[in-house]
N, C-alpha and C positions, 0 to 999 in steps of 0.2 A: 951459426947455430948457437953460439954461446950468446954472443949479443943479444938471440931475441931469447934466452933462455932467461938472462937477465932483465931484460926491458919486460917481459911477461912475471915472472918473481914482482920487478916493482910495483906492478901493475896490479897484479895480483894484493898486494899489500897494502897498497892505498885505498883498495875496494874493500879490503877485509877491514883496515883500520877503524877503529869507533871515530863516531864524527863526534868532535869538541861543540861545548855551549857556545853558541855566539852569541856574545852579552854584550850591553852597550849600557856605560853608568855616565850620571850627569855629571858627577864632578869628581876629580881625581882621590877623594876621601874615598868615596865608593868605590872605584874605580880598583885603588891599592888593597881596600879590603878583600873585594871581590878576586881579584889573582890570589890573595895569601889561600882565602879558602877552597877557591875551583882547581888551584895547581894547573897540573898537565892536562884538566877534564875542561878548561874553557879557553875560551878568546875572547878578550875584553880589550873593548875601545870607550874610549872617555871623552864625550865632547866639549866638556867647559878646558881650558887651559888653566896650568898651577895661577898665573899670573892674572885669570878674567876674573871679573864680579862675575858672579853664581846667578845675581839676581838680571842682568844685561847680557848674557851671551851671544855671542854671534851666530845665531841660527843658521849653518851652510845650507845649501841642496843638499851638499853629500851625506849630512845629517838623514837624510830622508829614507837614502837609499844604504844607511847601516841599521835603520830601525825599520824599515822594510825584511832585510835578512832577520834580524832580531831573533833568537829564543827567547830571549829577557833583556827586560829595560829594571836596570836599579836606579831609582832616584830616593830624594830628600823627602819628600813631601812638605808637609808645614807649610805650605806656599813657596817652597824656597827656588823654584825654578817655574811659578805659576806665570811668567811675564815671558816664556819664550818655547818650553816645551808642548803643553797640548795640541799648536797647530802643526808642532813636527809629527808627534804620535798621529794625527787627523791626515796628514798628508801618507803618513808610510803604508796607512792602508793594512795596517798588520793587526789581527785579530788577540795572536799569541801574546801581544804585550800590552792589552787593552784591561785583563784582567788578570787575577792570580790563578797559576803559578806565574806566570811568566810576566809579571807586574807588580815588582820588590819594591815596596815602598819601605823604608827603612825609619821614617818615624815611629813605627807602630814599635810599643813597647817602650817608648823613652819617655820620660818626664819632664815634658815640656815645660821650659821657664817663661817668662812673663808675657803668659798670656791676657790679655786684653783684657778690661770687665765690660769697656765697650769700643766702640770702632769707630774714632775721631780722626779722617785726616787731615785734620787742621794741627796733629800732633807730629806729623812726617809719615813714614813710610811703614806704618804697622802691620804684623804679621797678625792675623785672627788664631791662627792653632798658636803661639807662641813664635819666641826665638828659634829658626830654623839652623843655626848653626853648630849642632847639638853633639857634632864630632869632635869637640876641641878638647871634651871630656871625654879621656880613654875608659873610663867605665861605661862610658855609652858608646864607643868600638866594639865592645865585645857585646852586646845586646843586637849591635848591627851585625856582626859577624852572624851572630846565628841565626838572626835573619835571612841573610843572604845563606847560608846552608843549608835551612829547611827551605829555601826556596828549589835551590839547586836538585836539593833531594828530589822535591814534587816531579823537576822536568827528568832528571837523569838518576829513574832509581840504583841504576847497578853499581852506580859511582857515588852511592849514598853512603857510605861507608870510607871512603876517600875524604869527603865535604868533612864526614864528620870526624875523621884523624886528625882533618889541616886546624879546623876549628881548635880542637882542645890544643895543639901546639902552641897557636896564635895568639891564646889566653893563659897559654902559661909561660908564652914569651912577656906576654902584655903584662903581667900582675907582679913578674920580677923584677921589671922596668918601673912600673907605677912606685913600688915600695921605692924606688933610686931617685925618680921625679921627685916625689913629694920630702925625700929627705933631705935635698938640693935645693926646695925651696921654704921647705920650713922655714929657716931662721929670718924668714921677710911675712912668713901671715900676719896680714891685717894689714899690709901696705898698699896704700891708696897708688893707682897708678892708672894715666891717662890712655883712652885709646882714641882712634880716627871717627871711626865704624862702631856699634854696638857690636862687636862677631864674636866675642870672649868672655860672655856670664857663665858658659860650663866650664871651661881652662880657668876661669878664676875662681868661682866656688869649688872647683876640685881640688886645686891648691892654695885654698884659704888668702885670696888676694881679691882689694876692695877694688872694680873697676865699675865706679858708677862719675864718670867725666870724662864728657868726650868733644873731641874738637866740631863736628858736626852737632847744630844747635837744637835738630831734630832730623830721625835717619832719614837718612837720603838725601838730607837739605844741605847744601856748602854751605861750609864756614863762614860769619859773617865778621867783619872787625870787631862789634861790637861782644859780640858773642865770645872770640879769642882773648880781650880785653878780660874780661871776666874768669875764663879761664886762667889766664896767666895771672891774674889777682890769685885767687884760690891756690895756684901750685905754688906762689912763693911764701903764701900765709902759710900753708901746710907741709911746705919745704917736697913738693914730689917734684922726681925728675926722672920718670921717666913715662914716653910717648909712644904707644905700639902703631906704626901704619903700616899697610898693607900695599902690594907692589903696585894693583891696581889705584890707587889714592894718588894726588895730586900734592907731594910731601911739600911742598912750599909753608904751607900753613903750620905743619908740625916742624918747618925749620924756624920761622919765623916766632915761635911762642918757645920751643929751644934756646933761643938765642936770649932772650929777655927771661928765664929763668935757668941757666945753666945744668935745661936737661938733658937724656939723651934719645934720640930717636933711632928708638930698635927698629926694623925693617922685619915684620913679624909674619911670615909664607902663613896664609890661609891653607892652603895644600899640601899635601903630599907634590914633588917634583919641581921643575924650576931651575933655575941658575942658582946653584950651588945647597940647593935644598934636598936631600934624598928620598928615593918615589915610593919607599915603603911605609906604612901608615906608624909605625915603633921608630926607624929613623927619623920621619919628620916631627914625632911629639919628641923624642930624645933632644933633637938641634933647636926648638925652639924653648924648651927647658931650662936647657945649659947657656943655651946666650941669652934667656934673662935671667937664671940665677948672677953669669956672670956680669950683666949691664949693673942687675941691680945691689952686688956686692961692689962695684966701684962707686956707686953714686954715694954708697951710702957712710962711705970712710969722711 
């Protein structure tokens, strides 16, 4: 009698318990934001990997059948995932995350940088809304955060009140961090520094750093000799030495233009998570901070 007094209690409890959001975000920025502010109220699965390009994802099955359960899909927008997610949302058959609430698109509200004046692909790989990578700037975290909580609000009102506890936390974790970021890099604004990939015009305008040179000689497009030639001219006229790529990128090129100007090549997490990266959206901008203030305090003695 006690056995099933207790197996009926559990039972009992699991039927009474409130059922959590099931949310599913494209890419781990989202992903980290969306737990800071759902807490205990969701369940979030992130299909891009810390390590994949955003814009090449490996579309699973099982993609299909977590956006089939779905309450909510958070994505990028900007085009940033236009190359793999629509025929997932098309396949899941899920109504709920076809539109808002339950279809967080997280650009809305941000100030998208270099957008187009027209739409050349003979230039590489151009985004029409702008540069989609609009999380590397923590003052655009917290515009998505509250996105993502008036979203939450819509589906799960009783817990609107929770969404919006976590938020204000999240923003006044982020804002005592920002003042530490930006005083950690101060003493390098205006320093010209190479990346792989375009992915860091908001992390470099937020902390006053020039990154207009990049080893790709238009996005999308690999590295060509002639193109790294050029490159490695420019960094030893202008004495920069340092090279952001990304885990996804093919670092041969950024060793090989390292090596002919005695830079150094940071290994720079687009994401939150990873080998040796931390998966909350304040640790990953904190670690990539501090190992470029500290790359670019040795380069510069």
């Amino acid at each position: 009698m006690k056995a099933l007094f207790c197996f009926l209690t559990a039972l009992l409890a699991a039927v009474s318990a409130p059922a959590k959001l099931n949310v599913v975000a494209t890419t781990p920025d989202f992903g980290a934001i969306a737990r800071e502010i759902g807490g205990n109220e969701v369940d979030v699965f992130t299909m891009c990997k810390p390590t994949e390009d955003p814009h090449f994802v490996d579309a699973k099955p099982s993609f299909v059948v977590k956006l089939n359960r779905a309450d909510a899909l958070i994505e990028g927008g900007a085009e940033l995932e236009i190359g793999w997610l629509p025929p997932l949302v098309d396949q899941a058959r899920n109504e709920r995350i076809k539109q808002s609430p339950g279809r967080i698109q997280c650009h809305q509200g941000i100030s998208l940088l270099e957008i187009p004046t027209a739409l050349d692909r003979s230039k590489g790989d151009l985004h029409a809304a702008g540069n989609p990578h609009y999380t590397t700037d923590p003052e655009n975290a917290k515009i998505v955060a509250a996105t993502i909580a008036n979203g939450f609000a819509a589906l799960d009102s009783k817990s609107a009140s929770v969404f919006k506890a976590n938020l204000e936390k999240f923003n006044q974790r982020l804002d005592a961090k920002i003042a530490d970021w930006k005083k950690a890099l101060s003493p390098y604004a205006g320093k010209r520094i190479v990346s792989y990939h375009n992915s860091w015009p908001y992390f470099e305008k937020r902390f006053e750093l020039k990154g207009d040179l990049f080893l790709e000689p238009k996005p999308g497009i690999p590295p060509s000799p002639s193109h790294l030639a050029e490159v490695i001219t420019t960094m030893k006229a202008e004495n920069i030495r340092i090279i952001l790529v990304e885990p996804h990128v093919n670092h041969r090129s950024a060793e090989l233009v390292a090596g002919r100007t005695d830079a150094a090549v940071l290994d720079f997490a687009p994401y939150p998570g990873g080998k040796g990266v931390p998966d909350d959206y304040v640790g990953w901008m904190d670690s990539l901070v501090q190992a470029l203030a500290k790359t670019l305090a040795a380069k510069s003695k």
